[in-house]
N, CA, C and O atoms as a printed pandas DataFrame, in Angstrom:
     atom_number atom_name residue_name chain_id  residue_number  x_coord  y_coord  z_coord
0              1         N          UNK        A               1   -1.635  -12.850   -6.297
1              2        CA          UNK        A               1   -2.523  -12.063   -5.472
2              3         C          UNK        A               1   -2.217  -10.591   -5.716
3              4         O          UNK        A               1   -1.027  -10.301   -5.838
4              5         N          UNK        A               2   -3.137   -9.610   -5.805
5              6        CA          UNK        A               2   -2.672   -8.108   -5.560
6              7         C          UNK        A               2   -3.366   -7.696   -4.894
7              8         O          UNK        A               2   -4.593   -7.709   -4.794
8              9         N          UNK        A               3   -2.195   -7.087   -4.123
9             10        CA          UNK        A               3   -2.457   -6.070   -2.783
10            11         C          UNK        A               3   -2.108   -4.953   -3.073
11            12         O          UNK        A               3   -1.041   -4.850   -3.679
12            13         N          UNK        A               4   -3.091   -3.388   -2.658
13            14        CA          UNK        A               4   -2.990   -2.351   -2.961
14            15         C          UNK        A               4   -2.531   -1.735   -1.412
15            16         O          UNK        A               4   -2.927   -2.217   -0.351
16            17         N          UNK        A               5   -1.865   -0.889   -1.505
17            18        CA          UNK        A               5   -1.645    0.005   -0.457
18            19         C          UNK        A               5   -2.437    1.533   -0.176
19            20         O          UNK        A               5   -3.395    1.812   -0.897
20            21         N          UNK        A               6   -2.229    1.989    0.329
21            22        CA          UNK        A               6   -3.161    3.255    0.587
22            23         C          UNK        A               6   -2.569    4.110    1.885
23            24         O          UNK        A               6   -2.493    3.632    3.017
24            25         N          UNK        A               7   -2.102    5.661    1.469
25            26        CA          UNK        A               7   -1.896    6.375    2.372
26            27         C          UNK        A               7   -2.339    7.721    2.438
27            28         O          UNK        A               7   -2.713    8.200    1.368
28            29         N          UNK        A               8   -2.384    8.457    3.468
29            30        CA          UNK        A               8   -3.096    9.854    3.337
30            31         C          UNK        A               8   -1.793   10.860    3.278
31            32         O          UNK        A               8   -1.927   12.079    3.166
32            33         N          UNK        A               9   -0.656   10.273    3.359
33            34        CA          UNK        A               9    0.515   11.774    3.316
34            35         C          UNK        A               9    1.504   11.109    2.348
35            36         O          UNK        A               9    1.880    9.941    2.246
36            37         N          UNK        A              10    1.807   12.236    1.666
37            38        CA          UNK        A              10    2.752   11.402    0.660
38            39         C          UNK        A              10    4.163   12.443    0.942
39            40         O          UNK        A              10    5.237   12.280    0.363
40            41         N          UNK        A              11    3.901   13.469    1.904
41            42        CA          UNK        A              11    5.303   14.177    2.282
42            43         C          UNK        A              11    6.494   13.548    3.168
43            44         O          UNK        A              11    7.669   13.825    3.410
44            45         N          UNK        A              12    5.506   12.495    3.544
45            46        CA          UNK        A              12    6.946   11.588    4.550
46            47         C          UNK        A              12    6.671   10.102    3.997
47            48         O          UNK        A              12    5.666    9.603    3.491
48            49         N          UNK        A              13    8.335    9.429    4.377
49            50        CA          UNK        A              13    7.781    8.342    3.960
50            51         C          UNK        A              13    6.878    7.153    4.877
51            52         O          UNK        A              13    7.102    7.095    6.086
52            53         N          UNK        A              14    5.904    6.258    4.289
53            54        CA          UNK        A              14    5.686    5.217    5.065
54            55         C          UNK        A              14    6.184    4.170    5.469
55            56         O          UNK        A              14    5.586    3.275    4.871
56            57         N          UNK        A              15    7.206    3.574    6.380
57            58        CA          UNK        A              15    7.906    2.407    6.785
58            59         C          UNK        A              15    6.853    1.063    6.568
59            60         O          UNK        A              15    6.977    0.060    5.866
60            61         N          UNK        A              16    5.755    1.511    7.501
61            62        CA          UNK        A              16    5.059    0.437    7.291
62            63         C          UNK        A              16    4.767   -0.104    6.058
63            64         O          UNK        A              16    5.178   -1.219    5.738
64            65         N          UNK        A              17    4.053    0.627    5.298
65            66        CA          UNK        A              17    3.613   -0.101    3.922
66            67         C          UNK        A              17    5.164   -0.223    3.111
67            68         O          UNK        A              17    5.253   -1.248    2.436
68            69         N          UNK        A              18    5.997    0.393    3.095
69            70        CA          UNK        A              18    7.215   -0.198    2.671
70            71         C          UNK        A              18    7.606   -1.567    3.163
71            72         O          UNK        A              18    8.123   -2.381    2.399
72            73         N          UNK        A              19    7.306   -1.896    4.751
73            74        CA          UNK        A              19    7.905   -3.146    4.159
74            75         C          UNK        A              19    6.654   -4.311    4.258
75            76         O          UNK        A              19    6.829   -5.530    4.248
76            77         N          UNK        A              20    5.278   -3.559    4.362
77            78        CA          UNK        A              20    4.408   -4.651    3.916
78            79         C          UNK        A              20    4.919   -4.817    2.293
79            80         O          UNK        A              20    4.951   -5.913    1.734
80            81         N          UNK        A              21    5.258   -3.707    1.726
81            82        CA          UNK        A              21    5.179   -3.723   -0.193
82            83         C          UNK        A              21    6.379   -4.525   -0.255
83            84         O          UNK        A              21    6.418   -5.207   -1.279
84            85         N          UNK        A              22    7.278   -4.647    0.442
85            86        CA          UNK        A              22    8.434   -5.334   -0.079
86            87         C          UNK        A              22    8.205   -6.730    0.571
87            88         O          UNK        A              22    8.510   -7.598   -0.248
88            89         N          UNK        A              23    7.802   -7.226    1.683
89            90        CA          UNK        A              23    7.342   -8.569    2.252
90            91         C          UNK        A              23    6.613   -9.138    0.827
91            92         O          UNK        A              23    7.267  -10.066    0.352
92            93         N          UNK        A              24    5.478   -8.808    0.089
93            94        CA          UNK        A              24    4.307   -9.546   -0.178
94            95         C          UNK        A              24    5.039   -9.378   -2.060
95            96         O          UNK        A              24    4.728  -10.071   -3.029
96            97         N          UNK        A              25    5.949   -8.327   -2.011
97            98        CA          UNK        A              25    6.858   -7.974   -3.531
98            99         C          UNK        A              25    7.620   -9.552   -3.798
99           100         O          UNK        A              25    7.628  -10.253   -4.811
100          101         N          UNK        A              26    8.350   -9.808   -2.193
101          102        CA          UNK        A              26    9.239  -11.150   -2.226
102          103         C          UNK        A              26    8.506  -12.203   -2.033
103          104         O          UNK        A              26    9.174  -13.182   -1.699
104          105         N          UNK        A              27    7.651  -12.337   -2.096
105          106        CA          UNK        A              27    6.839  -13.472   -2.178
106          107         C          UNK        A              27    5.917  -13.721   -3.536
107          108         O          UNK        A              27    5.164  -14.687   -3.662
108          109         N          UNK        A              28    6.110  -12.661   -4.549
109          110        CA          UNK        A              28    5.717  -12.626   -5.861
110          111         C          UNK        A              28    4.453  -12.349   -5.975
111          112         O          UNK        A              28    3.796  -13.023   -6.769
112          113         N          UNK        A              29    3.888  -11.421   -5.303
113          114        CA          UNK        A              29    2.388  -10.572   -5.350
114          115         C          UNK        A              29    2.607   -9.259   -5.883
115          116         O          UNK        A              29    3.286   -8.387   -5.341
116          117         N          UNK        A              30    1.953   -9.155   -7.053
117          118        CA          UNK        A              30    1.489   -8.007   -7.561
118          119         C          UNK        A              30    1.298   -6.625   -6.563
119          120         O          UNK        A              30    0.153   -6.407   -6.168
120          121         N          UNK        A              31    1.976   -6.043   -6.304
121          122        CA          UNK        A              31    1.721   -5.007   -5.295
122          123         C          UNK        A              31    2.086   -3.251   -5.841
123          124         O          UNK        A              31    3.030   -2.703   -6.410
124          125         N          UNK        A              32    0.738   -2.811   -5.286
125          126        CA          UNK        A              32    0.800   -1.615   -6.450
126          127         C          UNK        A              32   -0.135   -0.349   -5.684
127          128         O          UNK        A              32   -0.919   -0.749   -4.823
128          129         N          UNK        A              33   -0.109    0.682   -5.866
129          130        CA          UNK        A              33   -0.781    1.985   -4.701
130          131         C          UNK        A              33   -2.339    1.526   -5.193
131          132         O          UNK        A              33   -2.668    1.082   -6.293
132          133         N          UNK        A              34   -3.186    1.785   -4.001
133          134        CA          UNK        A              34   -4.557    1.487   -4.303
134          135         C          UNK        A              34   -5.216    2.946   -4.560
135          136         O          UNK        A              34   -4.979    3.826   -3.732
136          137         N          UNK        A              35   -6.090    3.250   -5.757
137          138        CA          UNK        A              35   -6.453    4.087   -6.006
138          139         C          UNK        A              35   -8.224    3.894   -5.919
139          140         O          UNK        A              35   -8.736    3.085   -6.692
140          141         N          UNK        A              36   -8.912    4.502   -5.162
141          142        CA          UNK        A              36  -10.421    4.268   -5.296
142          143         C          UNK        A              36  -11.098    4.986   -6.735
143          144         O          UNK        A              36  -12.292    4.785   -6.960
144          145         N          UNK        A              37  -10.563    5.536   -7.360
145          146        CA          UNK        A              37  -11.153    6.221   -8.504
146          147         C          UNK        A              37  -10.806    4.861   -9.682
147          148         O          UNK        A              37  -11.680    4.384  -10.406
148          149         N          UNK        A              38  -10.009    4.606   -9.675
149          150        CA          UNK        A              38   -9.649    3.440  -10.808
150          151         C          UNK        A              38  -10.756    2.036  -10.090
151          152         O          UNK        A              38  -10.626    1.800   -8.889
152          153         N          UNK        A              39  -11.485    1.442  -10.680
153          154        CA          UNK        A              39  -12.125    0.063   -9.782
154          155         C          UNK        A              39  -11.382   -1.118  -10.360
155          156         O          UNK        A              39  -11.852   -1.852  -11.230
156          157         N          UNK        A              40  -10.079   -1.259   -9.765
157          158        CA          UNK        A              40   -9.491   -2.081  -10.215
158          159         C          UNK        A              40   -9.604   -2.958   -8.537
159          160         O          UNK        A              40   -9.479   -2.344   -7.478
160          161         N          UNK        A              41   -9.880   -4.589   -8.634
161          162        CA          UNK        A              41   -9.670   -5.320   -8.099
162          163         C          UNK        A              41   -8.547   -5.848   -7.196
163          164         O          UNK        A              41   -7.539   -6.371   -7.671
164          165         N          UNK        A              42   -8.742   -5.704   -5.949
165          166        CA          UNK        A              42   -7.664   -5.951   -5.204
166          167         C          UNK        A              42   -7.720   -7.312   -4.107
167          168         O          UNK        A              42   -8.938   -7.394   -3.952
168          169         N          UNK        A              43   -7.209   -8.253   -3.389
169          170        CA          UNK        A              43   -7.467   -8.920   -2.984
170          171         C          UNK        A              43   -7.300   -8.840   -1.365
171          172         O          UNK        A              43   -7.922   -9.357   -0.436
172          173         N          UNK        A              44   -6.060   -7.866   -1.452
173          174        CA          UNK        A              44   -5.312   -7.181   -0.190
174          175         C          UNK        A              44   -5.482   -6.214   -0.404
175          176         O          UNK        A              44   -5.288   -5.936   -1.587
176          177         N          UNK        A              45   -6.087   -4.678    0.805
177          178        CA          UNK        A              45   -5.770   -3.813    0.872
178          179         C          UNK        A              45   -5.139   -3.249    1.919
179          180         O          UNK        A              45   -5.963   -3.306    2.832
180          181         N          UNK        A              46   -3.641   -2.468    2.532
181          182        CA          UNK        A              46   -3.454   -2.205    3.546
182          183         C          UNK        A              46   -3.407   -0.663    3.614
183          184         O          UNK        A              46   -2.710   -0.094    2.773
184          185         N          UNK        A              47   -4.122    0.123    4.591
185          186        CA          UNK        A              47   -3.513    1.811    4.676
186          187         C          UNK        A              47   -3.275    2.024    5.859
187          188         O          UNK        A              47   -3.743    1.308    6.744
188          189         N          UNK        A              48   -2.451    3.121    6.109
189          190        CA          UNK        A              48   -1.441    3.322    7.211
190          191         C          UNK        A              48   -1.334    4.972    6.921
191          192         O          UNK        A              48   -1.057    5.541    5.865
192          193         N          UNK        A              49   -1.663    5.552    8.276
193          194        CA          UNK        A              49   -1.412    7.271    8.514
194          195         C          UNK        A              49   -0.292    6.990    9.551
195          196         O          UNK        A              49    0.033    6.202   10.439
196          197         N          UNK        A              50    0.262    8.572    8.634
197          198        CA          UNK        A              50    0.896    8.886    9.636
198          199         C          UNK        A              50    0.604   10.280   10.515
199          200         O          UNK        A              50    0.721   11.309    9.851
200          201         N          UNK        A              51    0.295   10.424   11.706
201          202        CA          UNK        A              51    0.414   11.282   12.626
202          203         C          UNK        A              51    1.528   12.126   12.850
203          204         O          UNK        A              51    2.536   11.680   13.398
204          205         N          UNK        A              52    1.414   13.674   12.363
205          206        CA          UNK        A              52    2.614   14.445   12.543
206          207         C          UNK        A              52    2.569   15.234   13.754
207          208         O          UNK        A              52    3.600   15.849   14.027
208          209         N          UNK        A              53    1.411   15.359   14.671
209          210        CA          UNK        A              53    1.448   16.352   15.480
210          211         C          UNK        A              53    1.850   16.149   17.230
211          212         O          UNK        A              53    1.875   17.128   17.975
């Protein structure tokens, strides 16, 4: 299966999609940053903001 991730800040890190990426990594899924400019096929997509204010 591949699941793409997706975030809007790349100055902090994301916990969440870290350990969705490492959950679905140990279970042997293709897991890789989701880019909308590339139309590459995904089956999973998860995104997650983070709120700094």
């Amino acid at each position: 299966m591949n699941i793409g991730i997706l975030t809007d800040s790349y100055k902090f890190p994301n916990l969440a999609l870290m350990k969705i990426s490492a959950y679905y990594k140990q279970a042997g899924h293709n897991v890789d940053w989701f880019v909308p400019a590339l139309n590459t096929m995904y089956d999973k997509v998860f995104y997650s903001k983070i709120f700094s204010f």
